[in-house]
C-alpha positions in Angstrom: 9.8 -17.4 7.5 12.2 -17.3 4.1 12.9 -13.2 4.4 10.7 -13.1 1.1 7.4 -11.2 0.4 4.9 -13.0 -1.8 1.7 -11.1 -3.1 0.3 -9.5 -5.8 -1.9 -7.5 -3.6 -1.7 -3.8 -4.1 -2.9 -3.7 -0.2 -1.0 -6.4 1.2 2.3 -4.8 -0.1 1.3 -1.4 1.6 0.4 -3.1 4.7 3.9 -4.6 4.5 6.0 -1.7 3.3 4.0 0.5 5.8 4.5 -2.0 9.1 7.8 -3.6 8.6 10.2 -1.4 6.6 10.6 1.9 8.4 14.2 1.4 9.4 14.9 1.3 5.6 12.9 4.4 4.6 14.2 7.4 3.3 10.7 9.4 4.3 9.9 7.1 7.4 6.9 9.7 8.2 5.1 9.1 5.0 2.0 6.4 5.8 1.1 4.4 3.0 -1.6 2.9 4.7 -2.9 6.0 6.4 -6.1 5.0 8.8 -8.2 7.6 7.0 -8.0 5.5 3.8 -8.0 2.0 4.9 -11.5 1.1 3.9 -10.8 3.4 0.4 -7.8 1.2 -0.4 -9.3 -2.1 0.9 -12.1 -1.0 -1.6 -9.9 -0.2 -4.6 -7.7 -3.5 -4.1 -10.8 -5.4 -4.5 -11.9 -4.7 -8.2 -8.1 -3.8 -9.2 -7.3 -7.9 -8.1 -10.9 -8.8 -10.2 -10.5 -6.5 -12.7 -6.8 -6.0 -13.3 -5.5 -9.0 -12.2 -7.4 -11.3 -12.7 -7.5 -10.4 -16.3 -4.2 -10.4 -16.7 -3.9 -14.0 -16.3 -7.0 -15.2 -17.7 -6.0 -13.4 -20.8 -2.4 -15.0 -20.6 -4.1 -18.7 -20.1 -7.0 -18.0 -22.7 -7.9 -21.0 -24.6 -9.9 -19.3 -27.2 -9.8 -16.1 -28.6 -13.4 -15.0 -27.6 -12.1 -16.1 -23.8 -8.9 -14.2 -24.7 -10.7 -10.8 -25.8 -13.1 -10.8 -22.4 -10.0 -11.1 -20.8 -9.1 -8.0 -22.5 -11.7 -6.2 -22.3 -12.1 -6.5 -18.7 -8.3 -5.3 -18.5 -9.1 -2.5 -20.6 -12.3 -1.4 -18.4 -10.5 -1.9 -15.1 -6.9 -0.1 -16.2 -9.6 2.9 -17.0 -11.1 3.0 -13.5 -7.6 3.3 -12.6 -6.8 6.0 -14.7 -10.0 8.2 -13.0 -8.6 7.4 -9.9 -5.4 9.0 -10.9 
């Protein structure tokens, strides 16, 4: 309704790219949502938002420093899931 895209959603912004941007592509044949990995991605978006995300801003609006460093740690643990993923 405003031309403007507003998620955080790893999966949402696939979806997007993948369904409503072709005509601007460079490589309009590449799927970044391919059917055979829906269920993978939908999967990996759900712990990256609770374990990446999530983090990030509870760390950012951490009160206390115990609260601040779970925060972190959670970061840490889920940026290393990533990192096998990779």
């Amino acid at each position: 309704q405003e031309d403007t895209i507003v998620t955080v959603e790893s999966a949402d912004i696939m979806r997007i790219f993948n369904n409503n941007f072709q005509e601007f592509a460079i490589n309009p044949e590449v799927d970044l949502y391919p059917e055979g990995l829906k269920s993978k991605i939908e999967e990996n978006s759900k712990w990256i938002t609770q374990e990446v995300i999530s983090a990030i801003s509870k760390g950012r609006s951490a009160k206390t420093q115990v609260a601040y460093d779970t925060a972190f740690e959670t970061l840490y643990a889920g940026l290393e899931k990533v990192e096998e993923l990779l």
